[in-house]
N, C-alpha and C positions, 0 to 999 in steps of 0.2 A: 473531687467528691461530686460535684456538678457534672459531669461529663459521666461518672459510673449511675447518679440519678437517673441522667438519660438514658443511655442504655438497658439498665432497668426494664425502663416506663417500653421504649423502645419493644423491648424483648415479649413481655406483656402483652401489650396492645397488637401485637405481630400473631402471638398465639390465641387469642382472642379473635383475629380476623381471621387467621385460619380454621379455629373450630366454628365459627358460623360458618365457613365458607364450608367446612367438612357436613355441617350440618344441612345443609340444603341442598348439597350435593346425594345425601342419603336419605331425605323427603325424595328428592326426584327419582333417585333410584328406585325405591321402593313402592310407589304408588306407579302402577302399570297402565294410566292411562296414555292416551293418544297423543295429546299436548305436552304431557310430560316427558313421554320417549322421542319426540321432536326436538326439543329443548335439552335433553342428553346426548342427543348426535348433534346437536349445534356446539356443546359446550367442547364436545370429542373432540372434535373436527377442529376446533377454535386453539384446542392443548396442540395440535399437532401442525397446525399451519406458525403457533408461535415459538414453537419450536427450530422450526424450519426459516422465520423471519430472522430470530436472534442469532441462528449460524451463519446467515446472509448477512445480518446488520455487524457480526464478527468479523468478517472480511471486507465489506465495504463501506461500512460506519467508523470501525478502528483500525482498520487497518488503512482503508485508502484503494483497496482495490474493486473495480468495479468489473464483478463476473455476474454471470448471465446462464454459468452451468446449471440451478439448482435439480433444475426440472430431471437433466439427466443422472444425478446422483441420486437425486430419490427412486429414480426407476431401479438402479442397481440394488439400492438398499430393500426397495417394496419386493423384487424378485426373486433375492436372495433368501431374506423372510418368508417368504410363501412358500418356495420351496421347500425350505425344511421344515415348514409347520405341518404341513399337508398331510393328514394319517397317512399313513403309509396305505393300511386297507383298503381306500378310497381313491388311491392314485391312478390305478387303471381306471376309472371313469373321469379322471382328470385328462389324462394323458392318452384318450381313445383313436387316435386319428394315426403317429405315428411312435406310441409306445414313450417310454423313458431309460434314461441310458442305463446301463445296469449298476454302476456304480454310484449310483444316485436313489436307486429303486427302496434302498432298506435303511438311507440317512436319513434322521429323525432329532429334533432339539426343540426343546422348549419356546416358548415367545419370549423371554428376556433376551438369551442364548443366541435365540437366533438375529434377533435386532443387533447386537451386538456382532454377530459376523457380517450381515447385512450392512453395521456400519464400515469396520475393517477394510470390507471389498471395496466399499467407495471413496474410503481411504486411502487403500492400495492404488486403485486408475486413477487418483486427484493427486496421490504423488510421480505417476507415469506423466499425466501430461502438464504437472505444474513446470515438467524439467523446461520443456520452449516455451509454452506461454505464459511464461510468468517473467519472462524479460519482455515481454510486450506493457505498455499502460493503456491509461484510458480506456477511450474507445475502442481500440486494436484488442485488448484484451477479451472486450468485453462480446465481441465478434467472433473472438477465437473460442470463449467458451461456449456460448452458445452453438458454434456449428458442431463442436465436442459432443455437447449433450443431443442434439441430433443426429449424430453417429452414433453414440449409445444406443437411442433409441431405436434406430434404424438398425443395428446389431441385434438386439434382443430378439425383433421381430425378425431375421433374418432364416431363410429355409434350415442353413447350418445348424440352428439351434432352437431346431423344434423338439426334439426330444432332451432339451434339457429347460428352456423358458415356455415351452408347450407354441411359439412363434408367433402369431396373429392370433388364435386363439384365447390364446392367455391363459388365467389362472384362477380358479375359484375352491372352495368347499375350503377356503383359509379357515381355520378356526377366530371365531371373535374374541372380543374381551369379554370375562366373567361379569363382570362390574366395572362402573362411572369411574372409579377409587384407580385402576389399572392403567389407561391412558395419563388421569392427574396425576400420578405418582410416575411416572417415566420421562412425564413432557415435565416437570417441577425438580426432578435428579437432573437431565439433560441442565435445563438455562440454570443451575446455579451450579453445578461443572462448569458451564462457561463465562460465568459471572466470576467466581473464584482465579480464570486464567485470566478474564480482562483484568484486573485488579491485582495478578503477582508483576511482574518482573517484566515475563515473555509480556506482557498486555500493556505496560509502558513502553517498554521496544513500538510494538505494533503501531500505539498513537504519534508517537517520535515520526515511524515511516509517514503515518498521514499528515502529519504536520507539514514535514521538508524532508523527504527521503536521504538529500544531499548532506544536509547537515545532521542525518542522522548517523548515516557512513560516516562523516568525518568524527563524529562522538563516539566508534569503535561496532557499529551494529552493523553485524552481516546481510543486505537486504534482502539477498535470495534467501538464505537459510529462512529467514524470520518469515517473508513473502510464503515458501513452501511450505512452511511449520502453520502460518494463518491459514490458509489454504487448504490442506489436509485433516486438520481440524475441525474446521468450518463443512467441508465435504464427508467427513465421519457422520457428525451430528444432524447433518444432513441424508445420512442412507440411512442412522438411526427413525431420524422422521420416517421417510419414506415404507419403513418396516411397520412403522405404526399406524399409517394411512392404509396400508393390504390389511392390518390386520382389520380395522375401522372399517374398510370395505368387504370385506370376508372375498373379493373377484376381482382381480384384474389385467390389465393387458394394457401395451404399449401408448394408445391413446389417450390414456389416464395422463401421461408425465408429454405433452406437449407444451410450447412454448408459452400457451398461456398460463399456463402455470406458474411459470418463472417472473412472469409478469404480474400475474396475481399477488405472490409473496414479496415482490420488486414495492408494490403500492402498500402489502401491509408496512412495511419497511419506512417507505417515505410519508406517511399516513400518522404513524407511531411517532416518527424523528429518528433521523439519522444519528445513529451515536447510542443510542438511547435505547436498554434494554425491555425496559418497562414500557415504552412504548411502544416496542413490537406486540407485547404482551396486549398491549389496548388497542392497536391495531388490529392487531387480530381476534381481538373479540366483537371488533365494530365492521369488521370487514364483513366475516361468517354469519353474522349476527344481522348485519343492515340487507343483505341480500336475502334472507329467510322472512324477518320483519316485515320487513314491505311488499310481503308475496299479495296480501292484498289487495292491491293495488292492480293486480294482472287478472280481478275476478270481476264479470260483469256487474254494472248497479242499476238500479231504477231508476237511480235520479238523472231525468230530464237532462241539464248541463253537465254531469259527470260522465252523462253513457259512453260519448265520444271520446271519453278519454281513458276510463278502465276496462283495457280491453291486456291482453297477452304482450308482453313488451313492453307496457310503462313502467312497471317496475322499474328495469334496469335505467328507464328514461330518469326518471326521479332519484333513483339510485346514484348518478354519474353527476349531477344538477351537487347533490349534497356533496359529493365528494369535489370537487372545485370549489364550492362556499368552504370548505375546511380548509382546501390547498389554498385558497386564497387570502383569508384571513389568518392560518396557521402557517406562514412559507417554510418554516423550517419543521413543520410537522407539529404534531399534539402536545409533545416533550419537548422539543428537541434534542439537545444533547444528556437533558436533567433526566434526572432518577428517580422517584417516589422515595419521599422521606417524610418519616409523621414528625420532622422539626418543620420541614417546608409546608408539610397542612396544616398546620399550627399558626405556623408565621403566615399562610393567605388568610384565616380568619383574622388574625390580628392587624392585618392591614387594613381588612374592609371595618374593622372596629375603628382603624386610625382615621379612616376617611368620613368619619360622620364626625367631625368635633360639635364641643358644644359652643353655641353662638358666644361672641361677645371675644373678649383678649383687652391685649392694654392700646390705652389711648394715643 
């Protein structure tokens, strides 16, 4: 009876945070100021990089594997998307230099549609090359995917496939999202699809491999199948993201998905907590979030003792300063492996009630 109370209260309070959350999401939308259409491409930007953190923190948070591909399956998933979003009317001013293939010229799909092939494809090449490197660990692994995703990259842009990725040029006239509501309802389907798998079966498999791989095999679990299965997965919801970063960017090209990138999402990942879904989630709102905030900082002042210091480039100075005082003080990240639960907000107010007693006790 106590336990369905909770849930209840739970259920409630969850839908209550989401219609405030819905609610200031449609203040900002609808008021067409400059600060406010800032603040809705940070929030964008912030759904899609936590999306792309939580398919990373899939594989190498529960699973145990540490890949380095991300950068290159979003490129797959962002070009895939783009291409079939692309009016068709407006493709010859896309594709001006050396045309588009012809079987390509009259293919047309929606933005859900298309994300969704967009994720498949990257699907499809993450189960191509999880076949060898995914008997590699560690660092080997983590070596092998990133040069992967650098041959992607270095593919895309390749002469061969100028008339189908447009090559160095790249890709623009993507159509946008309608509204704020479009990215939060994709990037919110996406992590609780993968919330739902860490939490069946296959997603206790996964923790097993990260635990002791060895003794997982001896407890009947196939490591490559399960390895390939996290893998594939985690590289879908990752071309998924990328689909949704072209569309957020309405233009792009090969330089978009280089290795910092992977690195970027690598720090929302350990930032949030390793393990920890929700912490990507708060990762990446402080990541996207702390980089725009403190723009700042990069604008000249009057003041005498500050002039020296805000100049273009302190930002990221101060910027890197916070992020070590976090790594430092938080080593396993903001979460780490925990979850947001309104019983664990509950029980931190109630702790800090327990720690004020009142004077006095027995003698």
């Amino acid at each position: 009876m106590k336990k369905n109370k909770h849930m209840a209260r739970d259920i409630v309070l969850s839908v209550l945070l989401a219609g405030c959350f819905c609610a200031v999401l449609a203040y900002y939308q609808f008021d067409k100021s400059t600060s406010h259409s800032y603040a809705i491409s940070i929030l964008e930007r912030s759904a899609i990089y936590a999306v792309v953190a939580v398919s990373m923190n899939l594989l190498n948070g529960f699973t145990g594997l540490f890949s380095l591909g991300q950068a290159g399956f979003m490129a797959i998933g962002a070009y895939v998307t783009a291409i079939l979003t692309i009016p068709v009317a407006v493709r010859p001013s896309v594709y001006y230099m050396n045309g588009i293939v012809p079987w390509l010229e009259n293919v047309h799909m929606p933005m859900l549609p298309a994300m969704i092939v967009g994720g498949l494809a990257a699907a499809g090449i993450a189960a191509l090359i999880g076949i060898p490197v995914l008997r590699l660990k560690s660092d080997y692994l983590a070596i092998a995917t990133l040069g992967f995703a650098e041959i992607i990259r270095a593919f895309l842009a390749a002469p061969m496939m100028d008339r189908i990725t447009n090559g160095s040029y790249g890709l623009n006239n993507i159509p946008g999202y309608a509204n704020i509501f479009q990215p939060m309802a994709i990037a919110a389907g996406c992590i609780i699809l993968m919330l739902l798998l860490i939490n069946s079966s296959y997603g206790r498999a996964f923790k097993a491999i990260r635990e002791d791989d060895v003794a997982a095999e001896a407890m009947g679990i196939n490591l490559f199948r399960h390895k390939e299965l996290a893998f594939v997965i985690s590289s879908f919801f990752t071309g998924v993201a990328g689909g949704m970063l072209a569309v957020f960017m309405r233009s792009i090209d090969t330089k978009t998905f280089q290795v910092a990138l992977t690195y970027n999402i690598l720090l929302i990942v350990v930032l949030g907590g390793i393990g920890s879904v929700t912490g990507s989630i708060i990762g990446s709102l402080l990541i996207n979030g702390g980089q725009e905030w403190l723009r700042f900082l990069d604008e000249p002042t009057s003041v005498p003792v500050l002039s020296a210091l805000f100049r273009p480039g302190f930002r990221m100075v101060i910027y890197s300063i916070l992020l070590m005082v976090v790594v430092l003080f938080w080593r396993r990240g903001i979460m780490g492996t925990n979850e947001f639960t309104w019983e664990g907000l509950f029980g931190l107010f109630k702790k800090k009630k327990r720690g004020n007693p009142a004077k006095g006790g027995n003698a």
